[in-house]
PQR file with spaces between the fields and no chain letter, atoms N, CA, C, O and H, PARSE charges and radii, in Angstrom:
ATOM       1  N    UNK     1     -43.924   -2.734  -92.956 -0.4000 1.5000
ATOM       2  CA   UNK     1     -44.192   -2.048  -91.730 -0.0000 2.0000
ATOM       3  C    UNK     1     -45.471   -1.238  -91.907  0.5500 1.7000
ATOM       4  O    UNK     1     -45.565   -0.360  -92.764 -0.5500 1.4000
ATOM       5  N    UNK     2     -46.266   -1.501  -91.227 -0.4000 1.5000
ATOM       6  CA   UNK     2     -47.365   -0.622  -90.988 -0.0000 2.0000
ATOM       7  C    UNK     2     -48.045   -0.162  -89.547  0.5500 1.7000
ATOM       8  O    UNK     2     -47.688   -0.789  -88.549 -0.5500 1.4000
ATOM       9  H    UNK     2     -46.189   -2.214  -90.530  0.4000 1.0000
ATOM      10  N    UNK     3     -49.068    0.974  -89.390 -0.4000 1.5000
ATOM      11  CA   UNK     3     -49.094    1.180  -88.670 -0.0000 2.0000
ATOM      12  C    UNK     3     -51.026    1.624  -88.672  0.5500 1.7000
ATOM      13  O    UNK     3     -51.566    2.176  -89.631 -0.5500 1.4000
ATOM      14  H    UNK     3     -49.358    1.483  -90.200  0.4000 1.0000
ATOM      15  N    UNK     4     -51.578    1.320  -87.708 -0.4000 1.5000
ATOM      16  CA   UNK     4     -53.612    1.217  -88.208 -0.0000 2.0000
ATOM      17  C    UNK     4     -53.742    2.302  -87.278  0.5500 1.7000
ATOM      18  O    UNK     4     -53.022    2.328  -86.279 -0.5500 1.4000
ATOM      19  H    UNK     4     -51.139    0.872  -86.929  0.4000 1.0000
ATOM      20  N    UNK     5     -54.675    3.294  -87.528 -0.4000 1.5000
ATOM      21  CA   UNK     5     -54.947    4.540  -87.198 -0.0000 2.0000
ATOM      22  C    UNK     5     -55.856    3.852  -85.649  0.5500 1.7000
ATOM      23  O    UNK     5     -56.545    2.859  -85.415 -0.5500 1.4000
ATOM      24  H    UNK     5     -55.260    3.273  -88.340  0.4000 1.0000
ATOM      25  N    UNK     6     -55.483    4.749  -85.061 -0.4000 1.5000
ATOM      26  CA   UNK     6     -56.143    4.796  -83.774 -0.0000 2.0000
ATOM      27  C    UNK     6     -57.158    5.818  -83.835  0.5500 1.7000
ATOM      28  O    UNK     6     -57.286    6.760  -84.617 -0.5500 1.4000
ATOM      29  H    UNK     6     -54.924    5.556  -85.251  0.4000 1.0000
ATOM      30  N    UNK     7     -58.101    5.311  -82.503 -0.4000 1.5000
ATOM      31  CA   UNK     7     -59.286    5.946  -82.930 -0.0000 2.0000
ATOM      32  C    UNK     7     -58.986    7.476  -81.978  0.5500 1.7000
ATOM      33  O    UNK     7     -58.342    7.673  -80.948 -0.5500 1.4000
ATOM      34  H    UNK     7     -57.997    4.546  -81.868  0.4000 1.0000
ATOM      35  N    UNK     8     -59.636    8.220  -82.710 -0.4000 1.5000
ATOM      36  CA   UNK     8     -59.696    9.968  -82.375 -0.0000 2.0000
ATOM      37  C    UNK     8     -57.716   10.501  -82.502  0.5500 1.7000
ATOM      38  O    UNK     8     -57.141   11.366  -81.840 -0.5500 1.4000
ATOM      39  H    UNK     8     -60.159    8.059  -83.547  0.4000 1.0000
ATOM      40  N    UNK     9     -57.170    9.636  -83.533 -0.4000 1.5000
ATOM      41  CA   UNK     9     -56.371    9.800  -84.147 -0.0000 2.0000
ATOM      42  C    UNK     9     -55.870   10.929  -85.463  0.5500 1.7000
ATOM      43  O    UNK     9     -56.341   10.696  -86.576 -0.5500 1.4000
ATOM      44  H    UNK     9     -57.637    8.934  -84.070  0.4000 1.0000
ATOM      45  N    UNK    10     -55.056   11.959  -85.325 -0.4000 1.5000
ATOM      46  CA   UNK    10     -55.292   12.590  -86.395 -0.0000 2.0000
ATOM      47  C    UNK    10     -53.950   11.999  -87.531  0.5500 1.7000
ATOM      48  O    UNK    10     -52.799   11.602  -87.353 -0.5500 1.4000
ATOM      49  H    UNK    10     -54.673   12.148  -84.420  0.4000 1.0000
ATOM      50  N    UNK    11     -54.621   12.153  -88.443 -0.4000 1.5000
ATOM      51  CA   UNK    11     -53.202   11.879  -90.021 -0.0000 2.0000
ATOM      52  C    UNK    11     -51.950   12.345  -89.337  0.5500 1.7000
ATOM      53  O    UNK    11     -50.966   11.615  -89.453 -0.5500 1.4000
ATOM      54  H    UNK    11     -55.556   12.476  -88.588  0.4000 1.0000
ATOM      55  N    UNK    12     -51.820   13.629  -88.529 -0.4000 1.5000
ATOM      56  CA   UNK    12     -50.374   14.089  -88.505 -0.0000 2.0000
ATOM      57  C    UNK    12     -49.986   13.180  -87.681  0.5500 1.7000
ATOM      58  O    UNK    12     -49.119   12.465  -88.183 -0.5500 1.4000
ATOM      59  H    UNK    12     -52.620   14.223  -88.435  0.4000 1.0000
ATOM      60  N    UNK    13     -50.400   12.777  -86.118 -0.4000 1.5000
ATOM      61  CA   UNK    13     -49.829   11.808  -85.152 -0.0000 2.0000
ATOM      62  C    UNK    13     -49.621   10.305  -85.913  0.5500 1.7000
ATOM      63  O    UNK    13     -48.767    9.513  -85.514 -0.5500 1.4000
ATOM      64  H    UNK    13     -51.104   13.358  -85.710  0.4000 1.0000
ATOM      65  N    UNK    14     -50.433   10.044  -86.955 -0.4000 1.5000
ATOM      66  CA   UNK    14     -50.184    8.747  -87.370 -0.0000 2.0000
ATOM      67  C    UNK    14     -49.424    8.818  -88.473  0.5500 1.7000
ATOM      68  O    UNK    14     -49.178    7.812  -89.139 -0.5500 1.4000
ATOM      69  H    UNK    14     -51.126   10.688  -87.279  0.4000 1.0000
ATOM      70  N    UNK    15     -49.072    9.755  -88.714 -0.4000 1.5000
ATOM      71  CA   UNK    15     -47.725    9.561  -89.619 -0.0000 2.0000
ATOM      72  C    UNK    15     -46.375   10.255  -88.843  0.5500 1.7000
ATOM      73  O    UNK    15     -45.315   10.103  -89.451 -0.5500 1.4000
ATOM      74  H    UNK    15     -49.272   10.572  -88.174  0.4000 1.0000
ATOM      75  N    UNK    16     -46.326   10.883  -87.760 -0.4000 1.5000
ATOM      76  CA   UNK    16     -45.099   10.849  -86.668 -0.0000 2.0000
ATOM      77  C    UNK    16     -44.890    9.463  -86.062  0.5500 1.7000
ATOM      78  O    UNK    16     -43.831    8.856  -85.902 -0.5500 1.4000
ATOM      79  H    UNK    16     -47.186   11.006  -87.266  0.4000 1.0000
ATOM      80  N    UNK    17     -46.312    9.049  -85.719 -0.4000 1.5000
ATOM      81  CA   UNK    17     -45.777    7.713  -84.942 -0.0000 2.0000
ATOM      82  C    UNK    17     -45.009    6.200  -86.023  0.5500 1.7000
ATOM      83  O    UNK    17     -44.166    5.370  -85.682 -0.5500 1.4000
ATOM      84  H    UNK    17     -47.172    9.542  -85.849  0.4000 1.0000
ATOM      85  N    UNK    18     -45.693    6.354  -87.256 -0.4000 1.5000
ATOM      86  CA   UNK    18     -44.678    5.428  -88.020 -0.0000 2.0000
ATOM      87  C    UNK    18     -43.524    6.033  -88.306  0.5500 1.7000
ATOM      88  O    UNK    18     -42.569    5.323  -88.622 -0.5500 1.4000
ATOM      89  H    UNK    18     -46.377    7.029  -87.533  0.4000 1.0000
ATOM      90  N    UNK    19     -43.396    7.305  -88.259 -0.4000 1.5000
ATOM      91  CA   UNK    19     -41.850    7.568  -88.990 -0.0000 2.0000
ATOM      92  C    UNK    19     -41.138    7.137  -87.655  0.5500 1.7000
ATOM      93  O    UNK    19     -40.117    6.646  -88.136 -0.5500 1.4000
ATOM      94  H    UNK    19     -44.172    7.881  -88.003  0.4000 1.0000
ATOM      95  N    UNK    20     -41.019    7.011  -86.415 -0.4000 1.5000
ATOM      96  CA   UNK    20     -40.982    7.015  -85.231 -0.0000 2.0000
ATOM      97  C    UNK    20     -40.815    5.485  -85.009  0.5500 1.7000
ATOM      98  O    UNK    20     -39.725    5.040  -84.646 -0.5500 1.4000
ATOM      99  H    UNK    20     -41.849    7.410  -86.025  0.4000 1.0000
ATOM     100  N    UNK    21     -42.130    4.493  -85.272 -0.4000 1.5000
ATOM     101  CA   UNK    21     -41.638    2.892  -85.313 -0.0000 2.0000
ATOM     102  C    UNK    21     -40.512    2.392  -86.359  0.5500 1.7000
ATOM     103  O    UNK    21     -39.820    1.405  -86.110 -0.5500 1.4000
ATOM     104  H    UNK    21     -43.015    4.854  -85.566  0.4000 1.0000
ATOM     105  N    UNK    22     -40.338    3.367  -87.902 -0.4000 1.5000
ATOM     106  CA   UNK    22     -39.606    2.950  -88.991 -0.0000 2.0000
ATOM     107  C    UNK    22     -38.413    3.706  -88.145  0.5500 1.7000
ATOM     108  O    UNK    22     -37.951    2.602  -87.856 -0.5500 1.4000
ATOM     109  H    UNK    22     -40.901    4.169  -88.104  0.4000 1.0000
ATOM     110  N    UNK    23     -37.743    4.377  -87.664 -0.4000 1.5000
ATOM     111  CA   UNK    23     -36.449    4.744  -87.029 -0.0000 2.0000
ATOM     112  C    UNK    23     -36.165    3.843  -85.985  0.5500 1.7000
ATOM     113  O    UNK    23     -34.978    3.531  -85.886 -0.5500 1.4000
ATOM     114  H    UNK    23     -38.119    5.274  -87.899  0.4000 1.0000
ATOM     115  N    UNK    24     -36.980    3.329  -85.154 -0.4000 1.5000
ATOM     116  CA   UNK    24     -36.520    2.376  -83.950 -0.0000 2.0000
ATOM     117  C    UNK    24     -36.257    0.689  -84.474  0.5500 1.7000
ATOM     118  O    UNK    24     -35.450   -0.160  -84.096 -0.5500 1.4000
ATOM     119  H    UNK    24     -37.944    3.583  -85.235  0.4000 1.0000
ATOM     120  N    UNK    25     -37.313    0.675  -85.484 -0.4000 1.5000
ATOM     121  CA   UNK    25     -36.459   -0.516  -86.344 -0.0000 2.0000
ATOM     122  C    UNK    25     -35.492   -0.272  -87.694  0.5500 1.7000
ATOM     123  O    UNK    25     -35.547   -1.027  -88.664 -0.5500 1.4000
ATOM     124  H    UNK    25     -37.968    1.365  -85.791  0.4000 1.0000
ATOM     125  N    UNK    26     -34.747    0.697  -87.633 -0.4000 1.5000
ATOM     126  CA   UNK    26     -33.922    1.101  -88.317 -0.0000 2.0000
ATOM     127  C    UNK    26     -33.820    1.399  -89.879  0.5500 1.7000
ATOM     128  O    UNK    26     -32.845    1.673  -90.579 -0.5500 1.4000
ATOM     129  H    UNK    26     -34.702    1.311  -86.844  0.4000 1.0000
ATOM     130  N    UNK    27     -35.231    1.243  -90.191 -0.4000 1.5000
ATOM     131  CA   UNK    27     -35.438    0.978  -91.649 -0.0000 2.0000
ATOM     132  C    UNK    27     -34.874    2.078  -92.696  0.5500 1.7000
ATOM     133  O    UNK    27     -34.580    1.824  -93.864 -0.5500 1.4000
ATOM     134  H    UNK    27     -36.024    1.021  -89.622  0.4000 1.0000
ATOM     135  N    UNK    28     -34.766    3.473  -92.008 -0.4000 1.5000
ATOM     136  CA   UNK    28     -34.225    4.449  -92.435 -0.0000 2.0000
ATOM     137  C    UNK    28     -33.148    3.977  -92.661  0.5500 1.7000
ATOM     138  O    UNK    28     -32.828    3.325  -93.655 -0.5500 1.4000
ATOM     139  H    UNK    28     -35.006    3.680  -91.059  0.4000 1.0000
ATOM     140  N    UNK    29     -32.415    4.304  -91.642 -0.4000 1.5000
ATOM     141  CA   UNK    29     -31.022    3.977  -91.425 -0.0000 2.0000
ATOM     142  C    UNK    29     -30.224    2.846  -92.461  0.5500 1.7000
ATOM     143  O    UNK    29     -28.999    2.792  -92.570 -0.5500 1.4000
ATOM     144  H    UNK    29     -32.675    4.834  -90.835  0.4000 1.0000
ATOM     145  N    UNK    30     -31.157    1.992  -93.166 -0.4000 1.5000
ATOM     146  CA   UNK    30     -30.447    1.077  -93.432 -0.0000 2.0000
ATOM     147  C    UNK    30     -30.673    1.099  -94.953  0.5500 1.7000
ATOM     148  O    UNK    30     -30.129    0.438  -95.837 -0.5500 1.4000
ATOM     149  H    UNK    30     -32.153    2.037  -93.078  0.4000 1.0000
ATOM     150  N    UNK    31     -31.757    2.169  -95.016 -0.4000 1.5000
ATOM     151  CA   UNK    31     -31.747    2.717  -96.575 -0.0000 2.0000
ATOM     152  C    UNK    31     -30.971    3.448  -96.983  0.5500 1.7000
ATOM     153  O    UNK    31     -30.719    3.475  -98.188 -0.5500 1.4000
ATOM     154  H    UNK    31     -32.199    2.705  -94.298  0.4000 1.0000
ATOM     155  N    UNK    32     -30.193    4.482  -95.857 -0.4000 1.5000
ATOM     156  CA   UNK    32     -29.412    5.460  -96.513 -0.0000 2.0000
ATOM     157  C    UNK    32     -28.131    4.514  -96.914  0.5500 1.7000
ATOM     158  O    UNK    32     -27.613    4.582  -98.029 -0.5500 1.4000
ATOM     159  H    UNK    32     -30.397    4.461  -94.879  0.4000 1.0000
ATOM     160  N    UNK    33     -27.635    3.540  -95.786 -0.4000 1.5000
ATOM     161  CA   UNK    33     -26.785    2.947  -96.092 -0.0000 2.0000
ATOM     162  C    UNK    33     -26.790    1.819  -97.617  0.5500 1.7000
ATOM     163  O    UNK    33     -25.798    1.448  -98.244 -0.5500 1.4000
ATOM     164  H    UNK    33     -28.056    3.485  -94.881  0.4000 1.0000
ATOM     165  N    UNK    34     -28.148    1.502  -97.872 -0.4000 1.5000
ATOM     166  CA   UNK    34     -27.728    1.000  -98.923 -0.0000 2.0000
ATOM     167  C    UNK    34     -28.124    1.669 -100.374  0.5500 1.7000
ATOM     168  O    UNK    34     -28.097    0.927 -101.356 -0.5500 1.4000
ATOM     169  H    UNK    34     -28.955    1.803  -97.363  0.4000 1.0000
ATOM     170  N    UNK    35     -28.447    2.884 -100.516 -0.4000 1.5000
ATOM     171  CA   UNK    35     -28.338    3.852 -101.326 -0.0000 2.0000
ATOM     172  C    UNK    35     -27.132    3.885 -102.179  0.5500 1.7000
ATOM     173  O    UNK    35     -27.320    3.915 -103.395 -0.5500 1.4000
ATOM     174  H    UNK    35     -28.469    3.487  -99.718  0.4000 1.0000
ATOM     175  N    UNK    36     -25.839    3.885 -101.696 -0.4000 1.5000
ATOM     176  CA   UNK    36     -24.700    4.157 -102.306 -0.0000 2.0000
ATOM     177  C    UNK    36     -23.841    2.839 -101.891  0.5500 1.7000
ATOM     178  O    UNK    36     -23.969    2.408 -100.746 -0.5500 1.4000
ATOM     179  H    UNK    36     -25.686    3.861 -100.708  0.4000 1.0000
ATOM     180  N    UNK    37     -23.182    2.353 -102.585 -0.4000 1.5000
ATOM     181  CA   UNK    37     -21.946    0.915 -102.514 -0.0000 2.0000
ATOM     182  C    UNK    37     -20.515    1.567 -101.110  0.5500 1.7000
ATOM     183  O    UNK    37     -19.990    2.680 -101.083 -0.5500 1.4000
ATOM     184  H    UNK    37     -23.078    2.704 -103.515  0.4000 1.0000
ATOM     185  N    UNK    38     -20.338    0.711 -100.411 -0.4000 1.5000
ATOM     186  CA   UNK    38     -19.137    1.191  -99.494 -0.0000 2.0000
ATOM     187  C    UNK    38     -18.534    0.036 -100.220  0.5500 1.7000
ATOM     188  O    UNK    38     -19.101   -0.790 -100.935 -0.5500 1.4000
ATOM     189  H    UNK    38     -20.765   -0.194 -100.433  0.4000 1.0000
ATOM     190  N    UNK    39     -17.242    0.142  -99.890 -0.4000 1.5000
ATOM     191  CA   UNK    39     -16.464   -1.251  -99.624 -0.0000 2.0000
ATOM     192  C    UNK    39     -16.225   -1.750  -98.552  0.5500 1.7000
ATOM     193  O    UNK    39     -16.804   -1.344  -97.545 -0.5500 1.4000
ATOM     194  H    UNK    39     -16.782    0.813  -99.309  0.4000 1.0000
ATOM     195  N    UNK    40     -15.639   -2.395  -98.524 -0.4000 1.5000
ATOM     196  CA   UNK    40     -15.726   -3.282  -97.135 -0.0000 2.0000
ATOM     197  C    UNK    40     -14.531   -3.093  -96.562  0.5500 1.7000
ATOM     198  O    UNK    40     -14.300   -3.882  -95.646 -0.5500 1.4000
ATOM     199  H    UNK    40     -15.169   -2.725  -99.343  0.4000 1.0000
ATOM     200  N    UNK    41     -13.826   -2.431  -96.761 -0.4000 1.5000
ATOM     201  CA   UNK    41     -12.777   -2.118  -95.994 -0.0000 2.0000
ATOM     202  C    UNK    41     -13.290   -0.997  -95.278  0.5500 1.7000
ATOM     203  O    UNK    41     -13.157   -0.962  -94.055 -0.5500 1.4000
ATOM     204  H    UNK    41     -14.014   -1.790  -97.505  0.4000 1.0000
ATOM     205  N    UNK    42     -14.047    0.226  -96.096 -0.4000 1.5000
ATOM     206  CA   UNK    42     -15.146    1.017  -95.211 -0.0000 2.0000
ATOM     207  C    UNK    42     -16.230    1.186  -94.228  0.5500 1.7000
ATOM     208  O    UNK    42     -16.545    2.047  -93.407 -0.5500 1.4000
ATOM     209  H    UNK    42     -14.155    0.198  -97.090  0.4000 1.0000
ATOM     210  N    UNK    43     -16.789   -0.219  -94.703 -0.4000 1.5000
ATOM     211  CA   UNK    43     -17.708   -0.550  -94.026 -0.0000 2.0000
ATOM     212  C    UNK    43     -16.930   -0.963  -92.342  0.5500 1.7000
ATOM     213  O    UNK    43     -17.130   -0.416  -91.258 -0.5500 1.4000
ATOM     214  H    UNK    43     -16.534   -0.919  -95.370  0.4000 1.0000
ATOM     215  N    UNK    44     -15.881   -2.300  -92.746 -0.4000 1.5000
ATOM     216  CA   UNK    44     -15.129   -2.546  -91.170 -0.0000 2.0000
ATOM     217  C    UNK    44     -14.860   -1.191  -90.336  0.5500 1.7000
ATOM     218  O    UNK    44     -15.244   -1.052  -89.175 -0.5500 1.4000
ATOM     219  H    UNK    44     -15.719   -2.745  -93.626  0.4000 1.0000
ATOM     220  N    UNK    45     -14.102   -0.135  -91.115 -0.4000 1.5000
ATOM     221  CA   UNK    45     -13.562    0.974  -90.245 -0.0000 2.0000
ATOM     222  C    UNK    45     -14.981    1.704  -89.956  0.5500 1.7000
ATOM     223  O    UNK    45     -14.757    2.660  -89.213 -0.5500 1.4000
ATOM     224  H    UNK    45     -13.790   -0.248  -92.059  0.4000 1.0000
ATOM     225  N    UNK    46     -16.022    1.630  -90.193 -0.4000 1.5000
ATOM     226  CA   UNK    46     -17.071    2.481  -89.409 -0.0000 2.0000
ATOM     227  C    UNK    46     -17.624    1.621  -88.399  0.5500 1.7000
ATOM     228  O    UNK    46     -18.247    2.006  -87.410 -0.5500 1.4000
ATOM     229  H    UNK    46     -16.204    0.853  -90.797  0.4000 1.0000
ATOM     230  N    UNK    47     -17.336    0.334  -88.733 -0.4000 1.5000
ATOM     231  CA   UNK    47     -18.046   -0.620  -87.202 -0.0000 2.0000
ATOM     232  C    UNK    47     -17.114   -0.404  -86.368  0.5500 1.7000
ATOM     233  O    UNK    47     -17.230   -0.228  -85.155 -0.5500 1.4000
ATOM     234  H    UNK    47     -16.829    0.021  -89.536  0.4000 1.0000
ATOM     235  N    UNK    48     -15.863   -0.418  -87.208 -0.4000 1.5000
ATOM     236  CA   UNK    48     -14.900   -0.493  -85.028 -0.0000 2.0000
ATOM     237  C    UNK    48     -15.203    0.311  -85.071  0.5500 1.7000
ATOM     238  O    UNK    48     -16.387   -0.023  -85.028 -0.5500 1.4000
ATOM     239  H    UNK    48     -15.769   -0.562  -88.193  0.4000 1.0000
ATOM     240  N    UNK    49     -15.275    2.186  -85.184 -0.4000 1.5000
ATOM     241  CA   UNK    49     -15.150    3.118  -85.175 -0.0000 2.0000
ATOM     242  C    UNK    49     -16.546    3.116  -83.574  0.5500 1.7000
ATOM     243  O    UNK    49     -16.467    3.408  -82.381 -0.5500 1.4000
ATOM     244  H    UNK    49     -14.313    2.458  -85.219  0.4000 1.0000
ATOM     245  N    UNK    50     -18.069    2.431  -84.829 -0.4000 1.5000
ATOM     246  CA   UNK    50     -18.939    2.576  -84.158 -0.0000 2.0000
ATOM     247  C    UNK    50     -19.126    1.590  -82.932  0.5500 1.7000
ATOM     248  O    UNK    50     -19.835    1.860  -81.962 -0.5500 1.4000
ATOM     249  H    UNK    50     -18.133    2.193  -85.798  0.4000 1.0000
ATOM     250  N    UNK    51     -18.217    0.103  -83.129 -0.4000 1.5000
ATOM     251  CA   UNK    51     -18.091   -0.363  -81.487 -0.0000 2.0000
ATOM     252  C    UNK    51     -17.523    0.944  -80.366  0.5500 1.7000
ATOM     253  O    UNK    51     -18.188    1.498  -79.491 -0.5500 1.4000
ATOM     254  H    UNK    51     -17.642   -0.116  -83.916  0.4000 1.0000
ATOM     255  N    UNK    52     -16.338    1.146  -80.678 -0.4000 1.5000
ATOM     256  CA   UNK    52     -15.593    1.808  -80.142 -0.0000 2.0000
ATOM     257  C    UNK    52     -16.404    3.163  -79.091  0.5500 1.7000
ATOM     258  O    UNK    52     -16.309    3.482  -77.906 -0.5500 1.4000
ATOM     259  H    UNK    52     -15.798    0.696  -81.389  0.4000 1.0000
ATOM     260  N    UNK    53     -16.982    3.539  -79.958 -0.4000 1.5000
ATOM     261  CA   UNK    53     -17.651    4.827  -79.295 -0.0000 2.0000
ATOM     262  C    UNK    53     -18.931    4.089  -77.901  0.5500 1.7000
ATOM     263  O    UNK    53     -19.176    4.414  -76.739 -0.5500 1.4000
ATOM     264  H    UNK    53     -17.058    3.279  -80.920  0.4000 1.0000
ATOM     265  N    UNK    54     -19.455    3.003  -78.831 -0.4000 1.5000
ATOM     266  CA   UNK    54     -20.052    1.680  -78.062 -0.0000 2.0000
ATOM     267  C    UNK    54     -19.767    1.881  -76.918  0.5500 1.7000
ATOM     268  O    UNK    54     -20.414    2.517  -76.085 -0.5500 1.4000
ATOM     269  H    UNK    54     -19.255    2.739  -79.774  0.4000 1.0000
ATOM     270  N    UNK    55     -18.463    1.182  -76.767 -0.4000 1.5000
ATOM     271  CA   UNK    55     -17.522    1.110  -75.451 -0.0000 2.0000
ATOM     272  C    UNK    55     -17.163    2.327  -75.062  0.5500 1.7000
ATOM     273  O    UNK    55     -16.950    2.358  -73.850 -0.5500 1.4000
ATOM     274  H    UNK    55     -17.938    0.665  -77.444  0.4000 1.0000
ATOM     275  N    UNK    56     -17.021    3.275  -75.567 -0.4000 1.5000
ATOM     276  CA   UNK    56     -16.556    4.679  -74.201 -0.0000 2.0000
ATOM     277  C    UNK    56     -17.709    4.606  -73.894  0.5500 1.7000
ATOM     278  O    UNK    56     -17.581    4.013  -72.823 -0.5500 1.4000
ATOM     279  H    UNK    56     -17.195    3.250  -76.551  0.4000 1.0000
ATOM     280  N    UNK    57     -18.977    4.788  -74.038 -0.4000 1.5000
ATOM     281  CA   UNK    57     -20.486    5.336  -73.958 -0.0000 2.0000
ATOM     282  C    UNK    57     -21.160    4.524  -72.629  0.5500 1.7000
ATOM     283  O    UNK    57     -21.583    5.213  -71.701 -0.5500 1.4000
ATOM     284  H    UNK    57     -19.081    5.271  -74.908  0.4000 1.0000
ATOM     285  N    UNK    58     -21.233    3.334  -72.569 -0.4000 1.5000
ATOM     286  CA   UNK    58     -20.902    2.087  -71.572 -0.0000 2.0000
ATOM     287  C    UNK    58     -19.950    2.664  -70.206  0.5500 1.7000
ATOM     288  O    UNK    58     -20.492    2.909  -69.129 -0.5500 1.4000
ATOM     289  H    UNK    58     -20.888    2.774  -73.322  0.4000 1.0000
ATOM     290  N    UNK    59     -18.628    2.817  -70.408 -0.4000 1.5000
ATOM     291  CA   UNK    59     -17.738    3.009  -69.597 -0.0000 2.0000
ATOM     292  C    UNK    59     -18.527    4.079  -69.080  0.5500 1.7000
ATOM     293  O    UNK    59     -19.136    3.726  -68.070 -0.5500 1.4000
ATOM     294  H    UNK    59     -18.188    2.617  -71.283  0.4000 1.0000
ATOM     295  N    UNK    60     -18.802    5.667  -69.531 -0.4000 1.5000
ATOM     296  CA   UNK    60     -19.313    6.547  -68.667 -0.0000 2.0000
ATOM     297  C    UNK    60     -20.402    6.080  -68.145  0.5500 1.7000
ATOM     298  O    UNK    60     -20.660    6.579  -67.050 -0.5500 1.4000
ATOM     299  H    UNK    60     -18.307    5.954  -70.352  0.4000 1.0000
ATOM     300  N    UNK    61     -21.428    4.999  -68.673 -0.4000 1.5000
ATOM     301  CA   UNK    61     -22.746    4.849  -67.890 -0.0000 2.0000
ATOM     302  C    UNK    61     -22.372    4.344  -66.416  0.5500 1.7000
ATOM     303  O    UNK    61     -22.982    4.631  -65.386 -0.5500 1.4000
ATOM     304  H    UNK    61     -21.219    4.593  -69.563  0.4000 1.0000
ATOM     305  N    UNK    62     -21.379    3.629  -66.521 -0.4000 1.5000
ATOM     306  CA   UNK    62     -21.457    2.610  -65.466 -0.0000 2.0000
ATOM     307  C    UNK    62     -20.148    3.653  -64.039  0.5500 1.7000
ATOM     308  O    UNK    62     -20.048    3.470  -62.825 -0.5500 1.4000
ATOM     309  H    UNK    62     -20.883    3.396  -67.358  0.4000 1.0000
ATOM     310  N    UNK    63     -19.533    4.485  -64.801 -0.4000 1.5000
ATOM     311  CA   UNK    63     -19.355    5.323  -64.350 -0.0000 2.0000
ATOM     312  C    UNK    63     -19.825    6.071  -63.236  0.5500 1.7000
ATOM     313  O    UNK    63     -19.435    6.176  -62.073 -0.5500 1.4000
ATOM     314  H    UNK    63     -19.614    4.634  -65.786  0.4000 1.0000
ATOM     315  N    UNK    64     -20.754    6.559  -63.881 -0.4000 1.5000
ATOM     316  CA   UNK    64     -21.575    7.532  -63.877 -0.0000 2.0000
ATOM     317  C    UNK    64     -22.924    6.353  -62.715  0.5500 1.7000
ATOM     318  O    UNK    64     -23.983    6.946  -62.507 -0.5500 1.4000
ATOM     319  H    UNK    64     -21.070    6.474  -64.826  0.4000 1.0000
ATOM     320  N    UNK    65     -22.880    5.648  -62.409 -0.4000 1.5000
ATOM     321  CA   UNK    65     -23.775    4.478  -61.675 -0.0000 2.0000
ATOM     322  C    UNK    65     -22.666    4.852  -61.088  0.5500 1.7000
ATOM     323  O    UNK    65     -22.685    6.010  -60.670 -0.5500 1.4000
ATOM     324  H    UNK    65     -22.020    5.167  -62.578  0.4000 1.0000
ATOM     325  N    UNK    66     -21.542    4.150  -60.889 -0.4000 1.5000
ATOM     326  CA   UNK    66     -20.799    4.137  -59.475 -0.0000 2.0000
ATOM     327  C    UNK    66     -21.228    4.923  -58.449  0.5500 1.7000
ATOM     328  O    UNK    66     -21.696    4.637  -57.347 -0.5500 1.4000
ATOM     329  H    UNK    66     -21.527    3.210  -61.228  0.4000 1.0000
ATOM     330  N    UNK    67     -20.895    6.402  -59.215 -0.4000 1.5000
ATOM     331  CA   UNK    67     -20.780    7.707  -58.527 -0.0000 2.0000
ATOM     332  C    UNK    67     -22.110    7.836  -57.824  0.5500 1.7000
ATOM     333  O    UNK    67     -22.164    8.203  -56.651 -0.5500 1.4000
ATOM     334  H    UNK    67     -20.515    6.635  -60.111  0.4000 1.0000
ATOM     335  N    UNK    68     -23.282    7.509  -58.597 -0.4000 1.5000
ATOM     336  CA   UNK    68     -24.393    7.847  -57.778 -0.0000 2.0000
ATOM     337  C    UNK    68     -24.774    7.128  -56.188  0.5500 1.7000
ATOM     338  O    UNK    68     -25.345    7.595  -55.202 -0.5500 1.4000
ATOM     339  H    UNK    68     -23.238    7.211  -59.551  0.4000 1.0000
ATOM     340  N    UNK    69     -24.090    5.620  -56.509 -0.4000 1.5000
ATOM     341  CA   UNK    69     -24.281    4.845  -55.666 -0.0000 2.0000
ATOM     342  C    UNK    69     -23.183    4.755  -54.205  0.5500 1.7000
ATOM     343  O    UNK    69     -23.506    4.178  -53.167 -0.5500 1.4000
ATOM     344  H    UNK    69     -23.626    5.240  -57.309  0.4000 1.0000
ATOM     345  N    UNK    70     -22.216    5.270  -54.366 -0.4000 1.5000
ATOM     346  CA   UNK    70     -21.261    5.739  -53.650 -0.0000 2.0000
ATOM     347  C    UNK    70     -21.679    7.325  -52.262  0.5500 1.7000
ATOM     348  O    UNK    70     -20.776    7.789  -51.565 -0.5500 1.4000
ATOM     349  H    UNK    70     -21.954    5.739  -55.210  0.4000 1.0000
């Protein structure tokens, strides 16, 4: 992943804006996770966990659309 300095660009904005592209493609995220070993029985209970929340999060959007459109 990289990121080429734009012009009248300063060092600080071009190193917010990659930490910024490396979070939206998750690269963080997927370092912390593989930092330390889960098992996989751990790993399953944090995906439903994290579908789950998925699905309430959804339900209020569309919710929350009804109401406006009503």
């Amino acid at each position: 992943m990289y990121a080429k300095i734009r012009k009248n660009e300063t060092s600080e904005s071009l190193i917010k804006r990659f930490i910024r592209k490396c979070k939206k493609e998750g690269v963080i995220e997927e370092y912390r996770e593989r930092t330390y070993y889960k098992k996989p029985s751990v790993k399953k209970r944090e995906q439903k966990a994290k579908n789950i929340a998925n699905v309430k999060r959804q339900e209020r959007k569309r919710e929350l659309a009804e109401k406006r459109f009503r």
